[in-house]
N, C-alpha and C positions, 0 to 999 in steps of 0.2 A: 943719561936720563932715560934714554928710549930701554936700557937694559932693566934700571931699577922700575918704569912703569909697565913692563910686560911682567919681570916676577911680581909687580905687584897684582896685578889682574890677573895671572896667571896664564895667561897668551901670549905665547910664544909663535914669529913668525919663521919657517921654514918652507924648503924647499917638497914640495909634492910631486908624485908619478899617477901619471892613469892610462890605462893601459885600453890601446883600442883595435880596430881592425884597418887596415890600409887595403884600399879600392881604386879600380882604374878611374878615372875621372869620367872619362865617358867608355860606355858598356852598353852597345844598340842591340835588341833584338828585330833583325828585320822581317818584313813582310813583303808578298808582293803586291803591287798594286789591285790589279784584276784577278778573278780564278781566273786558272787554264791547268795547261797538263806542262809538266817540264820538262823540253826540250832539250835543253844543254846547262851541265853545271859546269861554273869557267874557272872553279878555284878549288882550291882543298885543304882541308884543315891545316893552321900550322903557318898559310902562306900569307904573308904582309900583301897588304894593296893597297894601292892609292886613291884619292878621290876622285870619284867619278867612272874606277876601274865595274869592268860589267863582271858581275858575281854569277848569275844564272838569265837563261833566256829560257820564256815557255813559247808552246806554240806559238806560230804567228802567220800560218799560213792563209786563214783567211783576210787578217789584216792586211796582208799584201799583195791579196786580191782586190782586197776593195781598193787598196791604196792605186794599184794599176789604174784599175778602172775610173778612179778617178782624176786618174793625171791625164788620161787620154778624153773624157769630157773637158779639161781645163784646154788643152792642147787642141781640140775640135774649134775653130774659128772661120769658118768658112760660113756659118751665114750670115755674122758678123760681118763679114768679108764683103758679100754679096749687098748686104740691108745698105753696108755704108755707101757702097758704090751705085747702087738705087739712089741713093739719098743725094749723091753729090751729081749725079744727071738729073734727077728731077730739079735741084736748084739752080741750072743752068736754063732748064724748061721752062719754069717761072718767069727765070730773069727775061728769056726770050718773048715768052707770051706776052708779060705784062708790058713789056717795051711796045710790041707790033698794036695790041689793044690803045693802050695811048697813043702813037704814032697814028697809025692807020687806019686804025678800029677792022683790020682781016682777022682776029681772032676776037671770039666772043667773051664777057664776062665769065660768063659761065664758064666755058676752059679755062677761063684763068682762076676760075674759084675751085673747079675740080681740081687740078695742076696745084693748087696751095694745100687744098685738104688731101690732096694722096702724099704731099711733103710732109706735113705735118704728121702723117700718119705713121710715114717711113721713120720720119726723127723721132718720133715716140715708140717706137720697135727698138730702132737702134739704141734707145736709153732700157730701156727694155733687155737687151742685150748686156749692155756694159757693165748692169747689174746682175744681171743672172751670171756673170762669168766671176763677179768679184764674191758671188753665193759660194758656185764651182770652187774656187781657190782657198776659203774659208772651211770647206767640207774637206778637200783634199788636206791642207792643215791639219785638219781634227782627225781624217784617218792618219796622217803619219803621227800622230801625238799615244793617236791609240795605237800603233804598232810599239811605240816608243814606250808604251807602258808597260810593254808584255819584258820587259828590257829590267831586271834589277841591279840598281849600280851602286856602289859603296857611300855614303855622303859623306864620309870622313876617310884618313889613312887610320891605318890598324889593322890587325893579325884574324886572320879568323879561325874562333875557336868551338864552331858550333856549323854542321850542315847535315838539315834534319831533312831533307829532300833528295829524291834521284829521276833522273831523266825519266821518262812513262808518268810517275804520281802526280796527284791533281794538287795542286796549291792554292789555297784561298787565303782575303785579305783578312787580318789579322792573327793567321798563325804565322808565328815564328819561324821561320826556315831557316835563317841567316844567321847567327851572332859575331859581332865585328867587335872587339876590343882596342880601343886605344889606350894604351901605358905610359905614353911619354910625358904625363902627369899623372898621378897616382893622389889620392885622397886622403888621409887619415879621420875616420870619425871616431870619436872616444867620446864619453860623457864625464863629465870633470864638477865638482863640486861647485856648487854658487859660490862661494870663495874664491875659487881657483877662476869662475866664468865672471867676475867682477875686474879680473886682473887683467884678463884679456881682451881685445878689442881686434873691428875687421883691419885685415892688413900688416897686424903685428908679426915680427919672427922670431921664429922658436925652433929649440932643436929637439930632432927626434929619433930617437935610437929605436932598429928593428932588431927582433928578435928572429934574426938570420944571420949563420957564420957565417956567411959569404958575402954578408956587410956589417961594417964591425963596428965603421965610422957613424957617428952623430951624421944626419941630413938634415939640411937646410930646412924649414915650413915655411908656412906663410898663414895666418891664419884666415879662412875665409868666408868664415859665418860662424858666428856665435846665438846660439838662439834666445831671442827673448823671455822663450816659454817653460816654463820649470816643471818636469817630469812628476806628477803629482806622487807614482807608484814612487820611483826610488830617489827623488828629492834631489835629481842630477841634471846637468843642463846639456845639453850635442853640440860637440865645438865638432868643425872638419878643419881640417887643415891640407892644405895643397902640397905636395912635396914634389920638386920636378925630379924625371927620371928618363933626360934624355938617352941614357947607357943604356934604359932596360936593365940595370941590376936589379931594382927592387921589383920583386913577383906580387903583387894584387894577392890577398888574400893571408898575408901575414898578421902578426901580430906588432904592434909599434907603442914603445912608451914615449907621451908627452909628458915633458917637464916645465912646471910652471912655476916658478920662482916665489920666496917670500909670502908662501899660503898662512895665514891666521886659522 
């Protein structure tokens, strides 16, 4: 029945190819964070690194100036030192004063009022201090963040296939210096017929043959975005497809036919 109402309508369902490009799944162009001048490059085209691996260092020598200088104001606690140990005989002073004042009455109000407010005085230095050092520790932080910045480190594993920088030139944020490629998932985009993008759906698998001898075999996909959006110019829709490539056989930049079964 399904044979006699397709010759009768004259739609026929077969199998279709569309043919796209295969991309690394991720492809960073890095930058560094702050200008400066570059220091040291720590890799070289070609060479896999890990995440977190430090790619280039630019100057840092004033950062580590200031960084010094501020570890040793954090590390300076001597009049802390001193305010506290004011602060802990004058409370003894007090305690004495005001005892002999009620006891005896040998010591005057007024000492014992002066002897409260030099207390009071000292403990509000000393808060005074414990604050200013927790400012110190906060600053010193923020220089080693800034040293830390002059630091560009990989945020993923992958190969790098791009260094547009050498130790003396000036580096600024948003240029490119860096390119890190990761391959161990690879991409396929192709645009495929509203037909063909009816049939498909996120997460479906499909097979996809590259056009490389050196892979011959059908690979696994996965499909993982279908767009809702219909390309007005050529009346096609962008499917990607994910194809894993823990081996590194397939090279980024091939060409790959998707097949999509039973097209109208």
């Amino acid at each position: 029945m399904a044979l006699l109402s397709a010759a009768a309508t004259g739609v026929w369902a077969q199998d279709a190819d569309f043919v796209g490009i295969v991309y690394p799944l991720r492809d960073l162009t890095l930058s560094v964070h702050v200008g400066g001048v570059v220091d040291q490059v720590l890799v070289t085209v070609g060479q896999r690194v890990k995440p977190g691996q430090a790619l280039l260092r630019q100057d840092a020598r004033l950062q580590q100036v200031e960084q010094e200088r501020r570890r040793i104001i954090v590390k300076d606690t001597s009049e802390q030192a001193a305010v506290e140990q004011r602060r802990s005989i004058l409370d003894g002073l007090v305690k004495d004063a005001s005892d002999l004042y009620e006891a005896a009455g040998t010591v005057s109000r007024e000492e014992v009022m002066k002897l409260r407010m030099e207390l009071e005085a000292t403990g509000g230095r000393a808060e005074q201090l414990r604050e200013s050092k927790k400012r110190e520790g906060a600053e010193l932080e923020l220089a080693r963040r800034e040293q830390a910045l002059r630091v560009l480190n990989a945020p993923i594993a992958g190969v790098i296939t791009m260094i547009k920088v050498h130790p003396g030139e000036w580096a600024a944020p948003g240029d490119g210096v860096v390119r890190l490629v990761d391959e161990s998932v690879c991409e396929l985009r192709v645009n495929v017929s509203q037909a063909a993008a009816r049939k498909l759906s996120e997460g479906a698998r499909l097979s996809v043959r590259l056009d490389d001898p050196a892979v011959k075999e059908p690979q696994a996909g996965r499909v993982s975005f279908v767009s809702p959006v219909v390309d007005a110019a050529s009346s096609l829709v962008e499917v990607r497809v994910h194809i894993p490539n823990p081996e590194r056989r397939i090279r980024p930049g091939v060409k790959a036919r998707l097949r999509v079964e039973s097209v109208s």
